[in-house]
C-alpha positions in Angstrom: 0.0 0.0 0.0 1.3 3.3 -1.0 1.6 5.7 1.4 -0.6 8.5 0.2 0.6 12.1 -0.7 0.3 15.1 1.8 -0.3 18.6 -0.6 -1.5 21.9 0.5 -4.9 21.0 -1.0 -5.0 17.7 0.9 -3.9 19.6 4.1 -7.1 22.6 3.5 -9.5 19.3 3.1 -8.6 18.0 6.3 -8.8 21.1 8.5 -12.1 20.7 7.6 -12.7 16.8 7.2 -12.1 15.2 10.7 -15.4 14.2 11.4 -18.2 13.2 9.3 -16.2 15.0 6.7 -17.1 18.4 7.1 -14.9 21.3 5.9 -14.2 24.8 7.9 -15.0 27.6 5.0 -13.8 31.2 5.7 -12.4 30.4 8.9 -10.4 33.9 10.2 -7.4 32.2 11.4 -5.4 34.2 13.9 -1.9 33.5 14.2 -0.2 31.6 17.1 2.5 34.2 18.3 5.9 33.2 19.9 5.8 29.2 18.6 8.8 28.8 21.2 9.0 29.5 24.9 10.3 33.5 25.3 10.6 35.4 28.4 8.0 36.8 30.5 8.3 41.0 30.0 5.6 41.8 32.5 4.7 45.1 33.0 3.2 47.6 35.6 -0.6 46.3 34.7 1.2 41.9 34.5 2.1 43.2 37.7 -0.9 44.1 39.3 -3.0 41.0 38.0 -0.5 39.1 39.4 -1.4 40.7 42.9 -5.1 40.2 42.4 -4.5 36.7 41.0 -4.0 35.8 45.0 -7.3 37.2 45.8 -8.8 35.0 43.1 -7.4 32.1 43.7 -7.9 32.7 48.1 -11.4 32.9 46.9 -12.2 29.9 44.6 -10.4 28.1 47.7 -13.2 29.7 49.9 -16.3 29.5 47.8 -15.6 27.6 44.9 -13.5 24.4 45.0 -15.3 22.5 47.8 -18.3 23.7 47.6 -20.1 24.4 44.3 -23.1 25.8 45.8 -24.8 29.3 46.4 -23.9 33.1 45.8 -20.6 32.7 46.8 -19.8 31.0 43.6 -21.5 33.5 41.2 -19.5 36.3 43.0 -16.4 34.9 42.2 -17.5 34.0 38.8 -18.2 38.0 38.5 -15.0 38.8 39.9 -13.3 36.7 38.1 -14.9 37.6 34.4 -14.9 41.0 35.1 -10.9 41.3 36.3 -9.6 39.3 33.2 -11.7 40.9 31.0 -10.3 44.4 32.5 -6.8 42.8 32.0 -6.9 42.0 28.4 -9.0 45.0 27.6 -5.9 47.1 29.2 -3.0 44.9 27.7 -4.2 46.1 24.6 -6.0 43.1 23.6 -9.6 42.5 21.2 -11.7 40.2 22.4 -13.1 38.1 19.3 -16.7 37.3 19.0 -16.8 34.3 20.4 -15.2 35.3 23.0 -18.1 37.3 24.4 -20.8 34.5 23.6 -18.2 32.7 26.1 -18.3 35.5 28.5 -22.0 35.2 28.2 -22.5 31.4 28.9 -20.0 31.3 32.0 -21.7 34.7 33.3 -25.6 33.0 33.0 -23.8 29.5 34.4 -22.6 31.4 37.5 -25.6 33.0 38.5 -27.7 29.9 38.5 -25.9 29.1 42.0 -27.3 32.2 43.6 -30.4 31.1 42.2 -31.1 27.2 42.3 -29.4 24.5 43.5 -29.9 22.5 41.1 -29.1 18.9 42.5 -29.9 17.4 39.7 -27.2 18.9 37.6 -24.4 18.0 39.8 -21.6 17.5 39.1 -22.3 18.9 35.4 -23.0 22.1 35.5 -19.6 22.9 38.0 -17.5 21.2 35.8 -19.3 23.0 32.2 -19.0 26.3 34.4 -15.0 25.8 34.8 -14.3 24.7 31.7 -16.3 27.1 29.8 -14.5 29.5 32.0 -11.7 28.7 30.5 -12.1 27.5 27.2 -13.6 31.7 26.8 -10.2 32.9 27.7 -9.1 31.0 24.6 -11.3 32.1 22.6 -11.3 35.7 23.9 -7.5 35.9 22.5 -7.9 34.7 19.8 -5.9 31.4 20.1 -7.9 28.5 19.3 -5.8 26.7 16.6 -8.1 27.2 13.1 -9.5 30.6 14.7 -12.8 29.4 16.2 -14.1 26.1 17.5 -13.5 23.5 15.3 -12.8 19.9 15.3 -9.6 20.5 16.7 -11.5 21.0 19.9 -9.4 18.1 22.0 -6.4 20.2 21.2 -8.0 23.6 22.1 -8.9 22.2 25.3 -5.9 20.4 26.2 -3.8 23.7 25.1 -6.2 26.1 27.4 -6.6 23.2 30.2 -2.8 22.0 30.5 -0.2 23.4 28.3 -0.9 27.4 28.2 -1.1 27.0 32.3 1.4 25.1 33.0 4.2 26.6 31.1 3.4 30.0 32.5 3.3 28.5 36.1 5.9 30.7 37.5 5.4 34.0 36.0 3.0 35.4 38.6 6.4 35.7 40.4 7.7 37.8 37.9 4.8 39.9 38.4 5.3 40.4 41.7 8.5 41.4 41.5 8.0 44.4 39.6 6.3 45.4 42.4 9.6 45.7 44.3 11.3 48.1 42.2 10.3 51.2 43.2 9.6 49.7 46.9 13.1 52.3 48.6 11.5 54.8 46.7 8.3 54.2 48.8 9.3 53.1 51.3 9.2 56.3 53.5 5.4 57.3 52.7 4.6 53.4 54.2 6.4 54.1 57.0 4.1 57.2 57.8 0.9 55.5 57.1 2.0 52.4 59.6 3.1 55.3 62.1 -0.2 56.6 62.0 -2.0 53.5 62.2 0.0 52.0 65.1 -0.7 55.3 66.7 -4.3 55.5 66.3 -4.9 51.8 67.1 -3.0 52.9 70.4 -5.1 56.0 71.4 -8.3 53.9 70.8 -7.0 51.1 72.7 -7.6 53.1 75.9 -10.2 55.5 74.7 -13.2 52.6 73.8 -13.5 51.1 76.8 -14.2 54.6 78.6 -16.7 54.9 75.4 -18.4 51.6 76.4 -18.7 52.6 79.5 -20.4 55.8 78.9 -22.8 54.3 76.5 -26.1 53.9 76.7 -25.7 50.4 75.2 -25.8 50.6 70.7 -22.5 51.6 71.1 -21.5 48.4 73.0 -23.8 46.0 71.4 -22.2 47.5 68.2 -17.9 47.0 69.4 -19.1 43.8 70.6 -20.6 42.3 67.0 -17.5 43.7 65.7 -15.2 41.7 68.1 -17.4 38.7 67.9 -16.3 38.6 64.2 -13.1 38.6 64.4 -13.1 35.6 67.4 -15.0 33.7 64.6 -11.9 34.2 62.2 -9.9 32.8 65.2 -11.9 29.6 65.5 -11.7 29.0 61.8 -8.0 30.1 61.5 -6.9 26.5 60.0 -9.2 26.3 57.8 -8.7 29.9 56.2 -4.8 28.6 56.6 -5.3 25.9 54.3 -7.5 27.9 51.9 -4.6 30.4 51.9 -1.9 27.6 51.2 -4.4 26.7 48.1 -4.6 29.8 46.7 -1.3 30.2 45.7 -1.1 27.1 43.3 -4.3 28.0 42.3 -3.3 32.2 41.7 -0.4 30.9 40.1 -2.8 28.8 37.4 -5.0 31.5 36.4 -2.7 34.1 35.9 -0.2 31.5 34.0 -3.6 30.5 31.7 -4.7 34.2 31.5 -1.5 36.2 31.1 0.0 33.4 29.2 -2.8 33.9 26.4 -2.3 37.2 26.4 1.2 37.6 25.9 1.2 34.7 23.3 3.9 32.9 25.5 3.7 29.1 25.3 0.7 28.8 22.9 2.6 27.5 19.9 2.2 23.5 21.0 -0.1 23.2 18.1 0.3 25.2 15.1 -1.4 24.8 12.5 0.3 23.9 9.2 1.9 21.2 11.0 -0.8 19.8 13.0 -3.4 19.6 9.7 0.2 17.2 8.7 0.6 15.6 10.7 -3.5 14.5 10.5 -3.7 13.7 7.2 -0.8 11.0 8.2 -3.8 9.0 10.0 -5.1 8.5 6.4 -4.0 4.6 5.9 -7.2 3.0 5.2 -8.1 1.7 1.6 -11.5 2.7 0.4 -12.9 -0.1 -0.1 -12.0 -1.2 3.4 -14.0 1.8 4.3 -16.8 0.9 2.1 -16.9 -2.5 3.1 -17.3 -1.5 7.4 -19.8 0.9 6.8 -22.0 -1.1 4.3 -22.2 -4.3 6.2 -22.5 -2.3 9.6 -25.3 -1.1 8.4 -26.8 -3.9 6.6 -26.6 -5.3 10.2 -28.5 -2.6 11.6 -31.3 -3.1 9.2 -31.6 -6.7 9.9 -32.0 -6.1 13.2 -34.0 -3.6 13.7 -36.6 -5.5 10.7 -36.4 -9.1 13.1 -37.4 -6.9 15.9 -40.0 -4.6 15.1 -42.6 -5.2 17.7 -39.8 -4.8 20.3 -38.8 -1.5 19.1 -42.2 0.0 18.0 -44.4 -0.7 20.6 -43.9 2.1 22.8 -45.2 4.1 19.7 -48.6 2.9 20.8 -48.5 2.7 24.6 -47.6 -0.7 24.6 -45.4 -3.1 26.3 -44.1 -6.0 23.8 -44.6 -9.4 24.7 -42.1 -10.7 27.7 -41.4 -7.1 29.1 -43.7 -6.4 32.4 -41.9 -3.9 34.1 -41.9 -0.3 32.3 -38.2 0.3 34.1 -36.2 -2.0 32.5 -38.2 -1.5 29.3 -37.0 2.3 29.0 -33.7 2.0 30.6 -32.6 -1.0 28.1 -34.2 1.0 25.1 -31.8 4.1 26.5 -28.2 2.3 27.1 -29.0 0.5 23.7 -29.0 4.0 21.7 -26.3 5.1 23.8 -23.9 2.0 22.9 -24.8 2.5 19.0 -24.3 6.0 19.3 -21.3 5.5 20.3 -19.9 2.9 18.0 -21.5 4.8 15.0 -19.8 7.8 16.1 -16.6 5.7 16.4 -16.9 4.2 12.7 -18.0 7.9 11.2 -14.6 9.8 12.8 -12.3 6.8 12.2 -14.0 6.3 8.6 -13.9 10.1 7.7 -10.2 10.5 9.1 -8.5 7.7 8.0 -9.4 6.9 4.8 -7.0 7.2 1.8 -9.2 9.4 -0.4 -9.1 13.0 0.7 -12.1 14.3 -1.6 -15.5 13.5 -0.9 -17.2 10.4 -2.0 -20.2 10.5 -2.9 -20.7 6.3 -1.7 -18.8 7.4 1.5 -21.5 10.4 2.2 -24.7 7.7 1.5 -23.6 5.5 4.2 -22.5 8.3 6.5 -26.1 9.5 6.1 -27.6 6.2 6.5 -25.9 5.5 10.1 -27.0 8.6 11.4 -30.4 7.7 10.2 -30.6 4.3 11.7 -29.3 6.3 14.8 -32.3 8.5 14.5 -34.7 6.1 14.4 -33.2 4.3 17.7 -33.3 7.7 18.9 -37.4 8.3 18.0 -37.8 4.3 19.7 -36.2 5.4 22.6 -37.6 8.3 23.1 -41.1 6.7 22.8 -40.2 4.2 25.4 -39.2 7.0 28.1 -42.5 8.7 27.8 -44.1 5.1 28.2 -42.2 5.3 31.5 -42.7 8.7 32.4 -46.5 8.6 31.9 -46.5 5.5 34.6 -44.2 6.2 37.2 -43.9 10.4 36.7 -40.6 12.4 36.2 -37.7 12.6 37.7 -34.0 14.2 37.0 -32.6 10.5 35.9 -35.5 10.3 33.4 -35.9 14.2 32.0 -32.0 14.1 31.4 -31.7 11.0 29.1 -34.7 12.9 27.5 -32.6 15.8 27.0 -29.4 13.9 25.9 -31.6 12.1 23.4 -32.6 15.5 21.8 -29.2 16.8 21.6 -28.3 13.6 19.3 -31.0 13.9 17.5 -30.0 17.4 16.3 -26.1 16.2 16.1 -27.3 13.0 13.6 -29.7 15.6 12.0 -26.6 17.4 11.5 -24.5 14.5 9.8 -27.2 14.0 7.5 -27.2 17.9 6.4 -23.2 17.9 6.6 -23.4 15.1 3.4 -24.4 18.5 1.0 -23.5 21.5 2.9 -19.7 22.5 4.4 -19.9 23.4 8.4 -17.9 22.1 11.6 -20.0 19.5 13.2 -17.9 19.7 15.9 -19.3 23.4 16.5 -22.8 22.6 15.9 -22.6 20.0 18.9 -20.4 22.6 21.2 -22.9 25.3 20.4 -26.2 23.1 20.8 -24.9 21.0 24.0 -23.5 24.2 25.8 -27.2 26.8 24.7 -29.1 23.6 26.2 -27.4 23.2 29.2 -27.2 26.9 30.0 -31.2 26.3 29.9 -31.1 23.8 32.1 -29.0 25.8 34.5 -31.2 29.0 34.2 -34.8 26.8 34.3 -34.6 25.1 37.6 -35.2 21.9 36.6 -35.4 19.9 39.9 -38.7 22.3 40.5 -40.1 21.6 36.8 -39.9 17.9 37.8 -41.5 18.0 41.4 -44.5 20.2 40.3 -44.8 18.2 37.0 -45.4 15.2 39.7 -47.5 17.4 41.9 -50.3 18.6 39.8 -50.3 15.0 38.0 -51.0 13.3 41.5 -53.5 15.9 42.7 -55.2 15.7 39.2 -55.2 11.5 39.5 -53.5 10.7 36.7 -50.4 9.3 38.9 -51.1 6.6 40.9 -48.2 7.7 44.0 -46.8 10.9 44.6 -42.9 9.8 45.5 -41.1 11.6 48.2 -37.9 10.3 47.5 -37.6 12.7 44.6 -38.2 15.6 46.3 -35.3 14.3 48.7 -33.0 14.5 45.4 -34.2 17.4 44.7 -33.4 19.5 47.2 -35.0 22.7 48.1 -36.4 23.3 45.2 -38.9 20.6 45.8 -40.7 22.9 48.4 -43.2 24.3 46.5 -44.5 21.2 45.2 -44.7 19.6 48.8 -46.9 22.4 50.1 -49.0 22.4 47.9 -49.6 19.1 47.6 -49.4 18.9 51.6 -52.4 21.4 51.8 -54.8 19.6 49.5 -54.3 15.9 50.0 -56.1 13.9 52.2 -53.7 10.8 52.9 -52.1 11.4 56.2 -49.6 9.3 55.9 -48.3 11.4 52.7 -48.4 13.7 54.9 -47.0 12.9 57.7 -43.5 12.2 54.5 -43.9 15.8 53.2 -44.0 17.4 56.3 -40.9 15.5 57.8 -39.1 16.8 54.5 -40.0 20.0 54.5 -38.5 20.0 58.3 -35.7 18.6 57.2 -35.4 21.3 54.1 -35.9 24.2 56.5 -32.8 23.0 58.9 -30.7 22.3 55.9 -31.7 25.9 54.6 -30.9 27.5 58.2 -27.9 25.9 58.7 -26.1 28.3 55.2 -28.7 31.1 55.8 -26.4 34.0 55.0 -23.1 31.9 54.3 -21.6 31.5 51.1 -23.9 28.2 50.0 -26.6 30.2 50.6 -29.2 31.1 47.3 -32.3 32.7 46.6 -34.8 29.4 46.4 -33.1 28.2 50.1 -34.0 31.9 51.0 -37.9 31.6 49.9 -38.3 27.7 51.5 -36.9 28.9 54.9 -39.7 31.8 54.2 -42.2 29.4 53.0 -41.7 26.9 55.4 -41.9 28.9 58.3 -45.2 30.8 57.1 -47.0 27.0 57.2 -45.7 25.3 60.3 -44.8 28.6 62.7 
């Protein structure tokens, strides 16, 4: 087999042509600066993000990293959008349009913490709000490696994740040190304004208590609170100790990611011309070997899905096939069946589309790319079917409304590979863009509360049979609404008796962060809620 031939036309083909065989069509691509490793020339404004990089980092440790929960999280994720954006506003930089639709989803991610809990997206939506967070500060610079998301989206990530980071680690320092250079020149004028403090801190020393004493009691009540706070930072001291050790790694990432990207130092791992080459090396399979997986693949598809057609198109019409009594197992083997052939179609499409020897498009290779993705539509449409056969008997909960939501984003995505087989676009965009609007949804809907009141109303209105408890449990507090009303107008005591031990429960939980950084605007209203119906 001859190796095949890498041209500049080949090369233009497969920046477009790793998955699916789409092509990227008046991409802007912005040049990756500084391919080698240069020194860090920080400046007055480096210098001072390298100060505040400390305070960020001191307060994901605080409110962020082991947490994930409540306002304290969206006032970081202010903080922390509006200081870089500040930075590379003032370093001279222009944030690119995608940049700002970035800035947008991590800014409407972040404040669905002070708003909802949002059990059910854990640990998802932490992890999309980090990495969006810093997947926009690539963008924002312009340094993704064709320009804008593309299908080199692994090495984006890996470049804004890992190697930008990393090999900036140690320049915070540098920062910093500018700091000192003027330090003699200052050091006079600190001297004065510690002086004075020392002094006043002195003269109030002895004249407070002679003011507490001569109060008529605000004044006391007021030193006291003040005083009371500070003993509070004494009995936490270790753990503000270790949040401070934790910041500094921490600082010393997001400034290396941040100011790394926007000095262009360290972000030449992947350049283009020669990562497009060393791509189209991957192309070693025949044709006809290509031909020959796909066709019979999906030859087997057809055969069976035609032996089993009762199986897979009952739950069109309410119905159970034969052999299946419990409407569980029914669903959840209909699900993890579309997910595994999703998955190996998915598998066969990139490995079929990358690796074969023919850079052009074929038009036999775009038939059976379009016929995969429409078997995995119609698995999709079956499965679908089968989780409203579940939901209408047993209700909704988180576990079923999000396989529901992950089977309508690959229906769009396989409605996309059917499309990509006559027009040019980035696949691997149209699943970013889709996957990351819907999720911000999620985030911004509250849908722990959709599913408790969807089970509410359909209990009070008889068409459920049991009104379970335990999914209010998972859902948290946002689950309180639909307990009192269903509390208030049904007559089984012994539901009762569940809701109101949950609610309890809810109201302690709810007390316990009441004006702490976990705390959020729906645990606000179910402490006020609560209290109104059993105080």
């Amino acid at each position: 087999m001859n190796e095949p031939s890498i041209n500049n036309n080949e090369a233009d083909i497969i920046s477009g042509t790793l998955v699916l065989g789409e092509s990227e069509e008046n991409v802007p691509v912005v040049p990756i600066l500084n391919q080698g490793k240069v020194s860090f020339a920080a400046d007055r404004m480096d210098s001072y993000f390298a100060l505040f990089a400390f305070v960020l980092g001191f307060l994901f440790a605080r409110w962020v990293l082991f947490a994930w929960q409540g306002w304290g999280v969206t006032l970081f994720t202010l903080v922390f959008c509006g200081s870089v954006t500040l930075y590379i506003l003032k370093k001279g930089g222009q944030i690119q349009k995608a940049g700002w639709f970035w800035l947008a989803v991590v800014i409407l991610i972040g404040l669905s913490f002070s708003l909802w809990s949002n059990n059910g997206l854990e640990p998802w939506h932490g992890l999309l709000l980090f990495c969006s967070a810093v997947y926009w500060i690539l963008c924002a610079t312009g340094l993704l490696v064709l320009g804008q998301t593309s299908n080199l989206l692994l090495l984006d990530s890996y470049n804004a994740l890992f190697a930008i980071p990393f090999s900036n680690f140690g320049c915070q320092y540098q920062g910093l040190a500018l700091l000192g250079t003027n330090k003699l020149a200052r050091g006079r004028q600190l001297f004065s304004v510690a002086l004075g403090l020392f002094l006043t801190f002195i003269v109030a020393a002895m004249v407070l208590p002679l003011l507490m004493e001569a109060d008529s009691g605000g004044f006391a009540k007021l030193i006291n609170g003040i005083l009371d706070g500070f003993r509070g930072i004494g009995e936490d001291f270790w753990e503000t100790f270790w949040q401070l050790m934790l910041a500094v790694p921490i600082a010393a990432y997001i400034f290396g990611l941040v100011a790394g990207s926007t000095h262009k130092r360290g972000t030449g791992l992947f350049e283009k011309d020669s990562t497009l080459k060393k791509i189209s090396g991957l192309r070693i399979l025949p044709m006809t070997t290509v031909y020959i997986l796909m066709g019979l693949l999906s030859m087997l598809y057809i055969v069976f899905i035609g032996s089993q057609v009762p199986y897979f198109f009952s739950a069109f019409v309410g119905q159970r096939p034969e052999g299946w009594q419990i409407y569980s197992e029914y669903a959840r083997s209909g699900f993890f069946e579309l997910c595994r052939i999703a998955v190996i179609n998915l598998l066969v499409l990139t490995a079929a589309n990358i690796m074969n020897q023919q850079p052009e498009n074929s038009i036999f290779l775009k038939i059976l790319n379009a016929l995969l993705a429409i078997l995995t539509l119609l698995l999709i449409a079956t499965a679908f079917s089968k989780m409203a056969l579940y939901i209408g008997a047993y209700g909704l909960s988180m576990r079923r409304l999000l396989p529901c939501v992950f089977m309508t984003f690959m229906a769009i995505i396989c409605g996309g590979a059917i499309a990509l087989q006559k027009w040019s676009f980035s696949i691997t965009r149209l699943a970013v863009g889709v996957g990351v609007v819907i999720f911000c949804m999620l985030c911004i809907v509250n849908p722990d509360s959709l599913v408790a009141r969807y089970n509410a109303q359909r209990y009070l209105s008889g068409t459920l049979e049991n009104f379970d408890v335990e999914i209010l449990y998972r859902s948290g507090p946002a689950g309180v609404d639909s307990a009192l009303m269903v509390y208030e107008q049904t007559n089984n005591q012994e539901l009762q008796f569940k809701l109101k031990e949950y609610l309890l429960i809810q109201q302690q939980q709810a007390d316990e962060v009441a004006g702490q950084s976990g705390d959020s605007w729906e645990r606000a209203q179910a402490r006020q809620k609560i209290s109104e119906c059993f105080d």
